[in-house]
VOGU-3710 file (C-alpha; in Angstrom, 3 decimals, decimal comma):
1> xxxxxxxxxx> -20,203/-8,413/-3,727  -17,482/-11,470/-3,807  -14,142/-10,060/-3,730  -12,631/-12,953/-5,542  -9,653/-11,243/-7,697  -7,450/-8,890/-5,679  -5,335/-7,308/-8,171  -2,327/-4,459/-6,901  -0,516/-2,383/-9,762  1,982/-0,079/-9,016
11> xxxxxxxxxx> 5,317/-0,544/-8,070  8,112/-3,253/-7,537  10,897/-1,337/-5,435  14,207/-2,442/-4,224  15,019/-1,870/-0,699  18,684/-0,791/0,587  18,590/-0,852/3,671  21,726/1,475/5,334  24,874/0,096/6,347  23,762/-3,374/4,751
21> xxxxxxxxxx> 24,730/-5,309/1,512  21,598/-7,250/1,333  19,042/-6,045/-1,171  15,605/-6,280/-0,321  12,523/-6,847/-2,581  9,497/-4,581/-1,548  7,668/-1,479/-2,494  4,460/-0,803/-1,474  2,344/-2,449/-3,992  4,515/-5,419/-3,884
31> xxxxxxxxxx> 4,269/-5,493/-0,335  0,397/-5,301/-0,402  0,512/-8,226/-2,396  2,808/-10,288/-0,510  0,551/-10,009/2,493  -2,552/-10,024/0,548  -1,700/-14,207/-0,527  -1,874/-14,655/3,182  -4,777/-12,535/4,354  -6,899/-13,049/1,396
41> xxxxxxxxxx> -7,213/-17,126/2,108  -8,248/-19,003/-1,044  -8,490/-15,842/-3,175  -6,859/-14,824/-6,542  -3,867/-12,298/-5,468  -2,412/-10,460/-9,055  0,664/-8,291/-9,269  1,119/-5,586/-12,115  4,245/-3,953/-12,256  7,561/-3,417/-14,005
51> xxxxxxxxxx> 11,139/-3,702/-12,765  14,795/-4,479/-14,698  15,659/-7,931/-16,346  18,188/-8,248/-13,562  15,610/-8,481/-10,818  13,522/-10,328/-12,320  14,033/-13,751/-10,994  14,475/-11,886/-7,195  10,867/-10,721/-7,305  9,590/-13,559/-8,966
61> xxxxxxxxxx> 10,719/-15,907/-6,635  9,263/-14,538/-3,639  5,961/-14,061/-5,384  5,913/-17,636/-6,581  6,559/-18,500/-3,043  3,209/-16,843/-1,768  1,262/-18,066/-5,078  0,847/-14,466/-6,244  0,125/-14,436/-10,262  1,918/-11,761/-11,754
71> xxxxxxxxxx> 2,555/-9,535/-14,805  5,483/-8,120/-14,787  6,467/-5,611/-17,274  10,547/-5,388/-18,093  11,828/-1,697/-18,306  14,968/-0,384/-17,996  15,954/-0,715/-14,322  14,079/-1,350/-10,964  13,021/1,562/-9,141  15,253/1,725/-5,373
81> xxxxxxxxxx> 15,271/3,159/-1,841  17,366/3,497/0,621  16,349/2,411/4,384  17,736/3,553/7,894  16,252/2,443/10,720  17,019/3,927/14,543  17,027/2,269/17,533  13,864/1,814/17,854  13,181/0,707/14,284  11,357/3,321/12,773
91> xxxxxxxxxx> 12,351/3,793/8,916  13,078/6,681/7,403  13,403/6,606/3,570  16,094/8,239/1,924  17,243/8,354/-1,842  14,612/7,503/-4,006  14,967/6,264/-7,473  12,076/5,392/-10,334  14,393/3,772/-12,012  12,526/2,976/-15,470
101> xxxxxxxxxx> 9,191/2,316/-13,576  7,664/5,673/-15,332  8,541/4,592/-18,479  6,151/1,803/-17,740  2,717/1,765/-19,749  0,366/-1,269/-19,146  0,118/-4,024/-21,687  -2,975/-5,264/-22,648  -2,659/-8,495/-21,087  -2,334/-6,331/-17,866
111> xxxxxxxxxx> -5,206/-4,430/-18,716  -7,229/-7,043/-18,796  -6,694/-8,681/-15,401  -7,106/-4,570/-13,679  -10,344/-4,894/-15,951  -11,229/-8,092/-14,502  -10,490/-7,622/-11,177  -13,229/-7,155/-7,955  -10,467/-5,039/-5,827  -7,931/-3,113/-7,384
121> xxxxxxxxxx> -5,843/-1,479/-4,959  -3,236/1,221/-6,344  -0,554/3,295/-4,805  0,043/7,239/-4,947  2,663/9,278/-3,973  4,634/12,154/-5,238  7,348/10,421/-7,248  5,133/8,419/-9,007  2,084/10,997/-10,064  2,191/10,379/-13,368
131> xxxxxxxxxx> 1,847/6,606/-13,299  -0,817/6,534/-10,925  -2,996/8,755/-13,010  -2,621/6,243/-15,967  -3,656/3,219/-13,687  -6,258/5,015/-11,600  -8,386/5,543/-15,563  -7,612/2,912/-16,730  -11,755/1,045/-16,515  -12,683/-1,821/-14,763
141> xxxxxxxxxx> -15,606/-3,347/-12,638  -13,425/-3,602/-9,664  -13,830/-1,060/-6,072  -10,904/0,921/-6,165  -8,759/1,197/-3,181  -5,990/3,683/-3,185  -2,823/3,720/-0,925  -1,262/7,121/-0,266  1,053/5,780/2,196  3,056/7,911/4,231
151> xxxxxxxxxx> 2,153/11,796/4,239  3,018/12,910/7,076  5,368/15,959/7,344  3,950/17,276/4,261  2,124/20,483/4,015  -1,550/21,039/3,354  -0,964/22,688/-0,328  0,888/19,436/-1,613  -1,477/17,036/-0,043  -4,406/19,003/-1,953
161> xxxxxxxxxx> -2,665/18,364/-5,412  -2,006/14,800/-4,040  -5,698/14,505/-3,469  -7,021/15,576/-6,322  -8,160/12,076/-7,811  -9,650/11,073/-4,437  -13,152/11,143/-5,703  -12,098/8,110/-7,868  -11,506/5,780/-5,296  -13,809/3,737/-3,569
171> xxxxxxxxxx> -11,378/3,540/-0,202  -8,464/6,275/0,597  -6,121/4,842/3,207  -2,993/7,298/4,538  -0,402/7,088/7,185  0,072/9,785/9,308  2,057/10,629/12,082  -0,252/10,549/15,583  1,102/14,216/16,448  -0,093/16,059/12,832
181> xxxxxxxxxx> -3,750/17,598/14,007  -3,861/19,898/10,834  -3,884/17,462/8,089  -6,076/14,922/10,495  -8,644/17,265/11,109  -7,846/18,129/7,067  -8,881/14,608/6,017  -11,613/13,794/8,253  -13,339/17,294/6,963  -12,498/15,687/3,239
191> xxxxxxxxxx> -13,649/12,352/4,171  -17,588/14,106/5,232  -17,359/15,093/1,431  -16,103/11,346/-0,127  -18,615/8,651/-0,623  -16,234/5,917/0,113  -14,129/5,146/2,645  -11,022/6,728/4,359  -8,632/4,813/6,619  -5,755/7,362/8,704
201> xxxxxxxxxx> -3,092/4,715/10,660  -1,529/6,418/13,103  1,732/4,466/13,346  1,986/3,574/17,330  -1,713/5,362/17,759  -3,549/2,520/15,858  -5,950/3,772/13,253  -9,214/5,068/12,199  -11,912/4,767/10,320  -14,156/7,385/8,854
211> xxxxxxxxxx> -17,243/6,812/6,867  -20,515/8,684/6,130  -20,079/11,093/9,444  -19,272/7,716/11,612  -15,490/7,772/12,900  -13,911/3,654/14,388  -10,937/3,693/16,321  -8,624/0,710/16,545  -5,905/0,958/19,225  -2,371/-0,349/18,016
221> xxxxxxxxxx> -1,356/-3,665/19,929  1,364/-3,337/22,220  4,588/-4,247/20,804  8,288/-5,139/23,129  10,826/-5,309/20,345  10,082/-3,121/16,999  12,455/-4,131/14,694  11,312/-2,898/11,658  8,017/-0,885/10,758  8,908/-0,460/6,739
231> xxxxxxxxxx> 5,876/-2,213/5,593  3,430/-1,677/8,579  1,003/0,497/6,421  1,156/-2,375/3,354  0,468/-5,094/6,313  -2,295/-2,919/7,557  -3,665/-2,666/4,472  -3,678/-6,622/2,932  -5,493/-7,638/6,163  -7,844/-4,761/7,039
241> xxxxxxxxxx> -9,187/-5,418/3,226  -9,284/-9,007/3,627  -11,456/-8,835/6,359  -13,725/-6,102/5,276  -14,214/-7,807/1,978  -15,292/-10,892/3,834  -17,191/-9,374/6,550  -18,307/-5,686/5,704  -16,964/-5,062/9,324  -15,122/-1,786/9,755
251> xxxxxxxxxx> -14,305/-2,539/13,019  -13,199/-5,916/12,475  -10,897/-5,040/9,957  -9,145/-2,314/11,924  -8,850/-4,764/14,445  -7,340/-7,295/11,818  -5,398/-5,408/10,349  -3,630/-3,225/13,589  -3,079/-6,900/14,985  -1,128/-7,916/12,104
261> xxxxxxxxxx> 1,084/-4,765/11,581  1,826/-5,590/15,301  3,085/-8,642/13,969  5,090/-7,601/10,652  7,082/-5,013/12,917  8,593/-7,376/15,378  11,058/-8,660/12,265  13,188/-7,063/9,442  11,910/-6,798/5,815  8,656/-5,518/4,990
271> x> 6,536/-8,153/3,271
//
């Protein structure tokens, strides 16, 4: 299959990071696309999302910048998170906001291009269930990736009734923190069951790959100075797709995409 329209829909998000006046653009699905115009070389890259009127141009700028197209629906306010990183630049998110973003129903014209598209990769976590359901029915021809980011910490129960849709995508991906057995052994016992793909990163561990009974292993690439690993996982993602879509390698696109998370972490901001 040519993977020639990448489309991500989900969220626009700004990031506060502590201590700091700054505000930064980001959110996972913004992210994704961000480092999708750079992985996917010569490829359509589509945004669908919603944020305020006020933020408009601040979003829009940076995704001109990268030659993303974009649809951008206006709602009420941008959703927002706050960011504090240690000394050793690990994030920890704090202080969540939706803002209007699940107010947000997709317009036809935004329809069309997730109808239209050959990868459609959506986002799903807790805060914003109910908007993921609408985007993960909504039809197209396209392979359906979904991003679950960041579950680690949570117990099995909740990431059950996160799971629920998994069946619907083509390719689960999750982060999840090297030292959590239970829901690792969890997933790769759910993965034997899926007839996609699942992708685990392991933050500092690397990541894996699990697909049809066969398990890859990428090592992470040794890193001096982490400054800042808030979009590792949306890094990860744009470039182990990229290279999967254009190869069929799994083991390539661990490799691609580990290497370039290495990258992304060694400066501040995450797309």
């Amino acid at each position: 299959m040519e993977y020639n329209n990448i489309v991500a829909a989900g969220e626009c998000c700004l990031d506060r990071y502590a201590g700091e006046p700054k505000v930064w653009p980001g959110g996972i699905t913004f992210n994704f696309a961000m480092n999708a115009a750079n992985a996917f070389s010569g490829k359509n890259i589509h945004l669908i999302s919603a944020l305020g009127l006020r933020d408009e141009t601040l979003f829009v700028k940076k995704l001109n910048s990268r030659g993303v197209k974009h649809k951008l629906t206006i709602v009420r306010e941008t959703p927002s998170i706050g960011i504090h990183l240690d000394q050793k630049g690990e994030r920890e998110f704090y202080g969540y906001d939706p803002g209007g973003l699940l107010d947000w129903y997709p317009s036809e014209s935004q329809l069309r291009v997730i109808k239209d598209a050959d990868l459609l990769v959506l986002t799903r976590y807790e805060a914003i269930s109910s908007l993921f359901k609408r985007l993960i029915n909504v039809p197209t021809k396209a392979t359906r990736v979904v991003d679950f980011a960041d579950i680690s910490g949570k117990g099995l129960s909740e990431v059950k009734v996160m799971l629920a849709n998994h069946d619907l995508a083509d390719i689960c991906i999750f982060g999840l923190s090297p030292d959590e057995g239970d829901l690792r052994n969890y997933l790769q016992g759910l993965a034997n069951d899926h007839s996609g793909l699942f992708i685990i990163t392991l933050a500092h561990k690397g990541a894996i790959a699990l697909l049809e009974g066969k398990t890859w292993y990428q090592p992470a690439f040794p890193v001096t100075n982490v400054v800042d690993t808030t979009g590792a996982g949306d890094c990860f993602a744009a470039y182990f797709l990229s290279r999967w879509c254009s190869t069929g390698s799994i083991a390539e696109a661990l490799e691609a995409g580990c290497f370039a998370a290495s990258e992304i972490i060694q400066k501040r901001g995450a797309n």
